[in-house]
DRENKOLKE-859144 format. One record per residue: residue in three letters; residue number from 1; x, y, z of N, C-alpha, C in turn. Coordinates in Angstrom, 3 decimals, m for minus. Atoms other than C-alpha are relative to their C-alpha. Example, Ala and Ser with C-alpha at 12.3 -4.5 7.8 and 13.67 -1.06 7.14 Angstrom:
! residues 2
<vomi residuo="Ala" num="1" n_xx="0.890" n_yy="m1.190" n_zz="0.000" ca_xx="12.300" ca_yy="m4.500" ca_zz="7.800" c_xx="0.900" c_yy="1.200" c_zz="0.000"/>
<vomi residuo="Ser" num="2" n_xx="m0.820" n_yy="m1.190" n_zz="m0.060" ca_xx="13.670" ca_yy="m1.060" ca_zz="7.140" c_xx="m0.770" c_yy="1.090" c_zz="0.730"/>
! end
This chain:
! residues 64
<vomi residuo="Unk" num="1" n_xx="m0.904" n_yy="1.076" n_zz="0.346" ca_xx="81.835" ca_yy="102.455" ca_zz="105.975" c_xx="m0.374" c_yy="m1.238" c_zz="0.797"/>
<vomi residuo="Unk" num="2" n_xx="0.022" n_yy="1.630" n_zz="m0.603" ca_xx="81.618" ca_yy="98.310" ca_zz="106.831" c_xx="0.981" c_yy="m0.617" c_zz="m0.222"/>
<vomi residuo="Unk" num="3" n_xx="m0.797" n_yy="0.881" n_zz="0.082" ca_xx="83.766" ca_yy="96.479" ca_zz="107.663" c_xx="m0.284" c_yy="m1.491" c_zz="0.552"/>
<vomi residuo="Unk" num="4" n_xx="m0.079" n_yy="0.645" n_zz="m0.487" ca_xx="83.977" ca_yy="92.999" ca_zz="107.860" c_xx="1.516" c_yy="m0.881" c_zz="0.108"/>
<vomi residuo="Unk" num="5" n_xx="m1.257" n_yy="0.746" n_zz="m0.179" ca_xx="86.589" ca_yy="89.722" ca_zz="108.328" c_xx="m0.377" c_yy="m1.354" c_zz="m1.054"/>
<vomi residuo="Unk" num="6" n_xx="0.226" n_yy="1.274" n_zz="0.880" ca_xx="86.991" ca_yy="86.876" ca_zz="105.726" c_xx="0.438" c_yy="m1.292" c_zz="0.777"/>
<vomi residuo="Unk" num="7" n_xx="m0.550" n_yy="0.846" n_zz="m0.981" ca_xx="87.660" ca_yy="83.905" ca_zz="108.287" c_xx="0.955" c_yy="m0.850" c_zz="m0.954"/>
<vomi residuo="Unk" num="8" n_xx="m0.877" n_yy="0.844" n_zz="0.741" ca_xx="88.689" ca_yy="81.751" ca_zz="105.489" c_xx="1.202" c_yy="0.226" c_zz="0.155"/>
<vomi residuo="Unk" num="9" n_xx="m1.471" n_yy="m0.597" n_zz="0.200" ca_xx="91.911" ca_yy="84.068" ca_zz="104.939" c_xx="0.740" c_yy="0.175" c_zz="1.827"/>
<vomi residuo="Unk" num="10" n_xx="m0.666" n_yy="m0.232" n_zz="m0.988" ca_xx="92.296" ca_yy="84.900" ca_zz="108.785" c_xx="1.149" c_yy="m1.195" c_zz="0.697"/>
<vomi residuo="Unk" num="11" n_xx="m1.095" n_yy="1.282" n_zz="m0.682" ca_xx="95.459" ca_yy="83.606" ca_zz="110.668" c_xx="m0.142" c_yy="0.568" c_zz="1.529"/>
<vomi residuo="Unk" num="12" n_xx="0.348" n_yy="m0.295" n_zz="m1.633" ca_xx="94.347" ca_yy="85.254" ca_zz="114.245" c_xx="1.089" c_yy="0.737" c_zz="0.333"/>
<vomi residuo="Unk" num="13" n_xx="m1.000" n_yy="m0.511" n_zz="m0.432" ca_xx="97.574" ca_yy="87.549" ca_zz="114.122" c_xx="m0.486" c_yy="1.233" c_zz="1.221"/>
<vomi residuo="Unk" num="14" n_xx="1.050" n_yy="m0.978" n_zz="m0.867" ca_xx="95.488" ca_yy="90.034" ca_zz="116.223" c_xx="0.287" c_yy="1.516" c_zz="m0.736"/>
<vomi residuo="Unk" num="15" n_xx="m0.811" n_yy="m1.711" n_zz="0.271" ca_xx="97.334" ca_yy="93.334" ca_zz="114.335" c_xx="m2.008" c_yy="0.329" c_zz="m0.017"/>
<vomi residuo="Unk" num="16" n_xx="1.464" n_yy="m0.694" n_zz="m0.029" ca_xx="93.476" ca_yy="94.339" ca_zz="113.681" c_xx="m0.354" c_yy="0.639" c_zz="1.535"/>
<vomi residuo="Unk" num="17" n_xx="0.564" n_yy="m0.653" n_zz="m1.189" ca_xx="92.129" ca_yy="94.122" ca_zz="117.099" c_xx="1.178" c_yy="0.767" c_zz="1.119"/>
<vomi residuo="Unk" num="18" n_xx="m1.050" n_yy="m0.674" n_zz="m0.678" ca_xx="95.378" ca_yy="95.502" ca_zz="118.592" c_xx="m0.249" c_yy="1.816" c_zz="m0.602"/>
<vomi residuo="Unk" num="19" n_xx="0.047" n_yy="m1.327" n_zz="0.453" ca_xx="95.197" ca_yy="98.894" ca_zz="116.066" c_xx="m1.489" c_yy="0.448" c_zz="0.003"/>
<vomi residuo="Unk" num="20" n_xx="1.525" n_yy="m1.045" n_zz="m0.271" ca_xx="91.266" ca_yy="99.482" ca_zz="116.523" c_xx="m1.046" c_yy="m1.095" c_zz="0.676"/>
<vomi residuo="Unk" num="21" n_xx="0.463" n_yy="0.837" n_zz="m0.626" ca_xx="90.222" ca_yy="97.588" ca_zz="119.477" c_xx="m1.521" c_yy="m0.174" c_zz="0.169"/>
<vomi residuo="Unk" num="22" n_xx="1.619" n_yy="m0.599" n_zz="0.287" ca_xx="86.567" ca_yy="99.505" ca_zz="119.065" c_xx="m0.456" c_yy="m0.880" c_zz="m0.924"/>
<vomi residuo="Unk" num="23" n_xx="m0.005" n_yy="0.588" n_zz="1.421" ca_xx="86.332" ca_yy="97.584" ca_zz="115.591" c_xx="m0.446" c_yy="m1.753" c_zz="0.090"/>
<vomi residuo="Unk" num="24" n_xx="m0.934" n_yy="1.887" n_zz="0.323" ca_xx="88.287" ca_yy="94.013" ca_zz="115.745" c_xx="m0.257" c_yy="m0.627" c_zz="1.677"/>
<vomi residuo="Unk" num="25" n_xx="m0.481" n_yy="0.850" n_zz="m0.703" ca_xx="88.191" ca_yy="91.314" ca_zz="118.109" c_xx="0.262" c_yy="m1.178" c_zz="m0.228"/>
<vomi residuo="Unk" num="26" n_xx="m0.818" n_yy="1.192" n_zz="0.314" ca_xx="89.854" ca_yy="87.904" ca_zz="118.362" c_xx="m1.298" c_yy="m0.780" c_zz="0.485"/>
<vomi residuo="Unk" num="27" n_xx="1.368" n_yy="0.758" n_zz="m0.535" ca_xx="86.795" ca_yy="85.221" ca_zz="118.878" c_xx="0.607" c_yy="m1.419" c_zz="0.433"/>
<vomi residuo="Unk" num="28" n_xx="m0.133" n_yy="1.020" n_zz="m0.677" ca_xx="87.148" ca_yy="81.849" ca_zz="120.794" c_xx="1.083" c_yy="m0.826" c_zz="m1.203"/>
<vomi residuo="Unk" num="29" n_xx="m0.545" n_yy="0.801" n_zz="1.033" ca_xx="88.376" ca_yy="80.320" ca_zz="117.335" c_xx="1.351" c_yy="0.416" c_zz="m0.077"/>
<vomi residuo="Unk" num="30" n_xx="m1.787" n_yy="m0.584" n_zz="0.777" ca_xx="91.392" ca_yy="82.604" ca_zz="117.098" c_xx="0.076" c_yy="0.673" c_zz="m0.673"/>
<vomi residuo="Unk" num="31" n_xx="m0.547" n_yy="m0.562" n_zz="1.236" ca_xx="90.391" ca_yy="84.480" ca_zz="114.184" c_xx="m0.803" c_yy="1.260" c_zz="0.339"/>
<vomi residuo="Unk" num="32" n_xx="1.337" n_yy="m1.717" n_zz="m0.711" ca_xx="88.774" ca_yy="88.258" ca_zz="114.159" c_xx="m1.129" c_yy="m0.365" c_zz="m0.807"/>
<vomi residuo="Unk" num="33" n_xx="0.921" n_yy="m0.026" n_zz="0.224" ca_xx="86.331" ca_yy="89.328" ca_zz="113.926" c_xx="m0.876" c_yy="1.697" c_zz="m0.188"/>
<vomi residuo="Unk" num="34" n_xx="0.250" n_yy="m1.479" n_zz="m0.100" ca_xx="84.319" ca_yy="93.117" ca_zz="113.238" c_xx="m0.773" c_yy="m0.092" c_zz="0.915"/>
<vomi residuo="Unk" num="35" n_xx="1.125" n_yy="m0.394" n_zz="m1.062" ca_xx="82.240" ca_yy="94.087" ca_zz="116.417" c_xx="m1.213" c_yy="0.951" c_zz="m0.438"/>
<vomi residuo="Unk" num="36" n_xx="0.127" n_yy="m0.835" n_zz="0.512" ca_xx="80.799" ca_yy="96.673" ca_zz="114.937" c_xx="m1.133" c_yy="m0.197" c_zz="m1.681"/>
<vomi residuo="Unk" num="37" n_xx="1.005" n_yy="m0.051" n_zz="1.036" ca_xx="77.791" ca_yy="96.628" ca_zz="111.907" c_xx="0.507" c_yy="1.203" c_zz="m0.726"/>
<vomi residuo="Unk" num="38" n_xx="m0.455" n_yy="m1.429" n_zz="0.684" ca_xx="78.957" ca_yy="100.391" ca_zz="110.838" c_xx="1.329" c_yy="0.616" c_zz="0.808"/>
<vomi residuo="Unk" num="39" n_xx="m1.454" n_yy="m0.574" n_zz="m0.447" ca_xx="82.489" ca_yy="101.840" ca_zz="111.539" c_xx="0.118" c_yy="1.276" c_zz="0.332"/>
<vomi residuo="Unk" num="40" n_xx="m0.234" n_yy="m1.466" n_zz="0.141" ca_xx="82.424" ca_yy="105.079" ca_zz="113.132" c_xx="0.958" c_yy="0.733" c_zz="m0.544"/>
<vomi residuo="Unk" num="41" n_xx="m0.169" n_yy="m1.007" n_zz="0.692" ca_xx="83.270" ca_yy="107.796" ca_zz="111.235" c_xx="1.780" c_yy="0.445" c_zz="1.026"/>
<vomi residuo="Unk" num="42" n_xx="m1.620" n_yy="0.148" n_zz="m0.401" ca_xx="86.287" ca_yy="108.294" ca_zz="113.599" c_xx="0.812" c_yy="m0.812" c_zz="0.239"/>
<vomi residuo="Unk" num="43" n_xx="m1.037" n_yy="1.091" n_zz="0.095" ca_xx="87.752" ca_yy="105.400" ca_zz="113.238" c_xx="0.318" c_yy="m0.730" c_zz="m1.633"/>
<vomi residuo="Unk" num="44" n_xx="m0.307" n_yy="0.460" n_zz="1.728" ca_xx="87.628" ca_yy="104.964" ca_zz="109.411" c_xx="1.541" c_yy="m0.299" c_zz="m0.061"/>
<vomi residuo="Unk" num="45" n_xx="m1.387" n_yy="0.131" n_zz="0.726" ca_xx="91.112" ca_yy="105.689" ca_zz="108.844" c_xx="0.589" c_yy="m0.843" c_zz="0.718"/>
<vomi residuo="Unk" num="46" n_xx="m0.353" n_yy="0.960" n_zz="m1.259" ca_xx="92.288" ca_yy="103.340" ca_zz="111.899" c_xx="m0.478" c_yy="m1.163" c_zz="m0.889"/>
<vomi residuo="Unk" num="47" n_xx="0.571" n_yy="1.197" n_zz="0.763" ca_xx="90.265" ca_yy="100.512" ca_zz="109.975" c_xx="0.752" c_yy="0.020" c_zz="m1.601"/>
<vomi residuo="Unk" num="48" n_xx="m0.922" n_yy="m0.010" n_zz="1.430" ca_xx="91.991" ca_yy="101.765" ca_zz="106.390" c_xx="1.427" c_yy="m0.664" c_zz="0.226"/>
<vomi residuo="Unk" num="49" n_xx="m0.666" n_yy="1.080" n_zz="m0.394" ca_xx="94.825" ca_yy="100.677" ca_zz="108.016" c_xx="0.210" c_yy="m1.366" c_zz="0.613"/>
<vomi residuo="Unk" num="50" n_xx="0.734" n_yy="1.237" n_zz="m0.355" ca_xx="93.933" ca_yy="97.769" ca_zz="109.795" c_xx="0.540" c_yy="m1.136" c_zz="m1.455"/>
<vomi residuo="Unk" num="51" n_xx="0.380" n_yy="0.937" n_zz="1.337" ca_xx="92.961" ca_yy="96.402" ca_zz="105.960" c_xx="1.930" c_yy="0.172" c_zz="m0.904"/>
<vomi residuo="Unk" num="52" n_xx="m1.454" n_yy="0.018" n_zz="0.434" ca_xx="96.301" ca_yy="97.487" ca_zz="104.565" c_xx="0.850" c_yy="m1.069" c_zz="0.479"/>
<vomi residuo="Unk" num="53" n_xx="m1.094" n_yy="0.548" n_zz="m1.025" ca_xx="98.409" ca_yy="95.757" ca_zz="107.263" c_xx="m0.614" c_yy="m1.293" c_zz="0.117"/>
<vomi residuo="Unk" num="54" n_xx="0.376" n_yy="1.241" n_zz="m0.744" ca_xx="96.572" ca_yy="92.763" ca_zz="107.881" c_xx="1.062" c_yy="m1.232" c_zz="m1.265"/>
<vomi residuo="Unk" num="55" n_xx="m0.746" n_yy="0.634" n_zz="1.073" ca_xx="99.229" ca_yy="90.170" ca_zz="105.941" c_xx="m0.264" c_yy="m1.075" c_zz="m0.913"/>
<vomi residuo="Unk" num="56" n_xx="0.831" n_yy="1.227" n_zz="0.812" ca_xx="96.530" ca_yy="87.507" ca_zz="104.660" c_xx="m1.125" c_yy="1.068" c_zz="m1.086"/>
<vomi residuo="Unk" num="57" n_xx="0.722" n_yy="m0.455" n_zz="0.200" ca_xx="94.393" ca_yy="90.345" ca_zz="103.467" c_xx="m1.787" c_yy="m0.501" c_zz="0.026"/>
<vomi residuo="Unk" num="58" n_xx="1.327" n_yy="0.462" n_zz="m0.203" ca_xx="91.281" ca_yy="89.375" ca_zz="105.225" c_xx="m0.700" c_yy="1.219" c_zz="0.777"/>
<vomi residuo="Unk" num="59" n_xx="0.727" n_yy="m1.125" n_zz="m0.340" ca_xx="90.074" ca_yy="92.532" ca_zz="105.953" c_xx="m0.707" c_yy="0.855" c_zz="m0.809"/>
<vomi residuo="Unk" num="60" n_xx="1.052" n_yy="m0.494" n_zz="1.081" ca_xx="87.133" ca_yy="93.988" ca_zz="103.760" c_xx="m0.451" c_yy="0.701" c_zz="0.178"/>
<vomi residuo="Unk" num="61" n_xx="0.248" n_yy="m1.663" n_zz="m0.516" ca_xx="86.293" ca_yy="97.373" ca_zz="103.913" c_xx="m1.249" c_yy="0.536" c_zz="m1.594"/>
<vomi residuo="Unk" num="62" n_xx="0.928" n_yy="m0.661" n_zz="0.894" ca_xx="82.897" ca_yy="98.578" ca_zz="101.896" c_xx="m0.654" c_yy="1.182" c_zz="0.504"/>
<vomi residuo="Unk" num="63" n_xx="0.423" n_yy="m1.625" n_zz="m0.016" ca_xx="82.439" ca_yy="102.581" ca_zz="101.509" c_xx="m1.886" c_yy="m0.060" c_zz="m0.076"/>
<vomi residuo="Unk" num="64" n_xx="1.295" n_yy="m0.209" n_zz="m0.402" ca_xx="78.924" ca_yy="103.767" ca_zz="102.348" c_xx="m0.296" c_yy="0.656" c_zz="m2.191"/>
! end
């Protein structure tokens, strides 16, 4: 799985990098960001939510 962040849509609420700090972080700008090139395998479902919850839906999640 990949995940990335659509900046356009982001509002910098942090819920991402708060629920999968491995994943998400907040970057100088304010907005997230994915750390991460490939999403370990134990953190998929942590990131499924993530994308659910995020309230701009700027969280993009593409299956391997």
């Amino acid at each position: 799985m990949k995940t990335w962040v659509d900046k356009e849509k982001c509002i910098g609420c942090s819920l991402c990098s708060a629920l999968v700090p491995d994943v998400f972080e907040l970057e100088e700008d304010g907005k997230a960001r994915a750390k991460v090139e490939k999403v370990p395998e134990n953190l998929e479902k942590l990131v499924e939510q993530a994308k659910d919850m995020c309230p701009v839906f700027a969280i993009i999640v593409e299956k391997d």
